[in-house]
C-alpha positions as a Python dict, from the first residue, in 0.01 Angstrom:
ca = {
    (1, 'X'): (0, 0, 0),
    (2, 'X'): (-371, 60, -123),
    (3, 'X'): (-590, -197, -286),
    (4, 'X'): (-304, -451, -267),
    (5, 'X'): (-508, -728, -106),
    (6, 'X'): (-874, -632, -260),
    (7, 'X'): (-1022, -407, -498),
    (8, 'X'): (-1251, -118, -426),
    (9, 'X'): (-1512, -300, -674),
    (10, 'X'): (-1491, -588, -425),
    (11, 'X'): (-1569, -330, -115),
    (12, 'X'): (-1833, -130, -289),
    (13, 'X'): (-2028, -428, -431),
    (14, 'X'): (-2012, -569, -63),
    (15, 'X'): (-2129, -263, 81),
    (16, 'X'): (-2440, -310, -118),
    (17, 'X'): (-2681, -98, -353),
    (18, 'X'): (-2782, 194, -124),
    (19, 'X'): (-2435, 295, 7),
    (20, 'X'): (-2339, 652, -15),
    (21, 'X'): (-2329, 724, -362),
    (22, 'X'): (-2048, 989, -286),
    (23, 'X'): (-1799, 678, -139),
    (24, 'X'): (-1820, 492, -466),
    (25, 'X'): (-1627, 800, -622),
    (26, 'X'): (-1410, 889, -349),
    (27, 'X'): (-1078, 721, -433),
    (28, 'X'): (-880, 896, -136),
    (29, 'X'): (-1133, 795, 141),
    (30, 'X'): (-1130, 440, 3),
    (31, 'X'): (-738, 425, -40),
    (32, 'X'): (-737, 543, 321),
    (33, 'X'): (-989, 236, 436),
    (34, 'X'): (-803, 7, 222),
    (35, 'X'): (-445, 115, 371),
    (36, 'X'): (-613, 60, 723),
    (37, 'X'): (-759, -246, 644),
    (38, 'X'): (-458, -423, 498),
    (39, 'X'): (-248, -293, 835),
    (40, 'X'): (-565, -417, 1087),
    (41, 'X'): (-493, -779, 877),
    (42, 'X'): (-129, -761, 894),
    (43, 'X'): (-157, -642, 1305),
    (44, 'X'): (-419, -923, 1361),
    (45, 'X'): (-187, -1208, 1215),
    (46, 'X'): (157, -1082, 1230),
    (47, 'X'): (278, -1123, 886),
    (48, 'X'): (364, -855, 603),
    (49, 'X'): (119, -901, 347),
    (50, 'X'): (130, -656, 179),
    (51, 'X'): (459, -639, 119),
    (52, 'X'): (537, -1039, 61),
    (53, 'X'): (177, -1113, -176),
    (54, 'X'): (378, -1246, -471),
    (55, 'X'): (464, -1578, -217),
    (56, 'X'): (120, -1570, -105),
    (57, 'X'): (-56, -1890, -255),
    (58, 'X'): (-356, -1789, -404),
    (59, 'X'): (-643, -1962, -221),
    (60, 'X'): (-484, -1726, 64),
    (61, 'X'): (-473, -1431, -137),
    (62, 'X'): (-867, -1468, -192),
    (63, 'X'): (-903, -1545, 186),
    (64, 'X'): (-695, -1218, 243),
    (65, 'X'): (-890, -982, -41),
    (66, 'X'): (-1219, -1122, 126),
    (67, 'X'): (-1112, -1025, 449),
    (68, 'X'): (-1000, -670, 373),
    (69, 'X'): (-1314, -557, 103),
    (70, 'X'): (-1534, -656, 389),
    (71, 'X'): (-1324, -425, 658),
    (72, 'X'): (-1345, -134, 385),
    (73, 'X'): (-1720, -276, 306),
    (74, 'X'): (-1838, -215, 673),
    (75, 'X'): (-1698, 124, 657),
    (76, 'X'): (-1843, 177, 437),
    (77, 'X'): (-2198, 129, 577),
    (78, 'X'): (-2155, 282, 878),
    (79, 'X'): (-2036, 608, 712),
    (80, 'X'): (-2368, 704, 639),
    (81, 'X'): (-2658, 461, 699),
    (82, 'X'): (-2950, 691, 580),
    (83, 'X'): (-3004, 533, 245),
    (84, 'X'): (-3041, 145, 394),
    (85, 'X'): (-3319, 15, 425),
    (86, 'X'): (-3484, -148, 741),
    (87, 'X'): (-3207, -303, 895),
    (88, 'X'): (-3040, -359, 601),
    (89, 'X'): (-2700, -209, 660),
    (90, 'X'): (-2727, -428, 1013),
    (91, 'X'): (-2750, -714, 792),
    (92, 'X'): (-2417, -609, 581),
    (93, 'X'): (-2279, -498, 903),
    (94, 'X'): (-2297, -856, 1033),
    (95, 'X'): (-2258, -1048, 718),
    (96, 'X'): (-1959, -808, 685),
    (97, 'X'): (-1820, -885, 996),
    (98, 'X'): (-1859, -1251, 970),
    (99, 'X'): (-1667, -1270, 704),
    (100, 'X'): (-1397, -1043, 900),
    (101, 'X'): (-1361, -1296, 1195),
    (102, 'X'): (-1407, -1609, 1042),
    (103, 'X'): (-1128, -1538, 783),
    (104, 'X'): (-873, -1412, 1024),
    (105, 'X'): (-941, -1673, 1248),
    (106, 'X'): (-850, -1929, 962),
    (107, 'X'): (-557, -1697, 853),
    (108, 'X'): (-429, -1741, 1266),
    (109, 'X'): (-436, -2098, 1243),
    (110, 'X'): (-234, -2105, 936),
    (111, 'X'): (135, -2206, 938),
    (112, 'X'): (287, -1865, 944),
    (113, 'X'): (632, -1967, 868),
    (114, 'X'): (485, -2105, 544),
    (115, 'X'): (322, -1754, 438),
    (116, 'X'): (597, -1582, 496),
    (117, 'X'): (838, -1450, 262),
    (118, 'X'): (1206, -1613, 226),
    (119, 'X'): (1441, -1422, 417),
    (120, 'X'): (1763, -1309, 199),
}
């Protein structure tokens, strides 16, 4: 299921120069945020994703990969907020979490039955 909807590029350059220089090579904490963020998008909105993203049209797909590298991005930052500056990671934080709530807001107005996959 990992980095189907983003890429860890996408997350780490969101999570912005002074994150934890030991996250950037950590592929199995990433995987692990990226397999909980795709599952907190497919819980919030009730579709499969993941498992139906070849029928996803692809101004969707980017909503979806925006949505999920800044839910891996914000844990990012608050993993270890020592290197930030001044109220820097609250800034990604927010800017983060904007992202997060405006996009599956727009994903929850959506036509769901037109998302979804054809059923055999």
């Amino acid at each position: 299921m990992s980095w189907t909807l983003c890429t860890s590029g996408a997350a780490i350059f969101k999570s912005g120069i002074h994150v934890n220089s030991d996250l950037k090579v950590s592929g199995a904490i990433l995987a692990k945020w990226s397999d909980e963020a795709e599952g907190r998008i497919e819980g919030e909105t009730g579709v499969k994703w993941v498992d139906n993203i070849n029928n996803v049209d692809t101004g969707i797909k980017n909503l979806l990969s925006d949505i999920c590298s800044s839910i891996i991005a914000k844990q990012m930052v608050a993993f270890d907020t020592t290197g930030y500056l001044s109220s820097e990671s609250d800034n990604l934080l927010n800017i983060n979490d904007d992202i997060e709530n405006k996009g599956l807001k727009r994903l929850e107005k959506l036509n769901r039955k037109k998302l979804k996959a054809p059923e055999n």
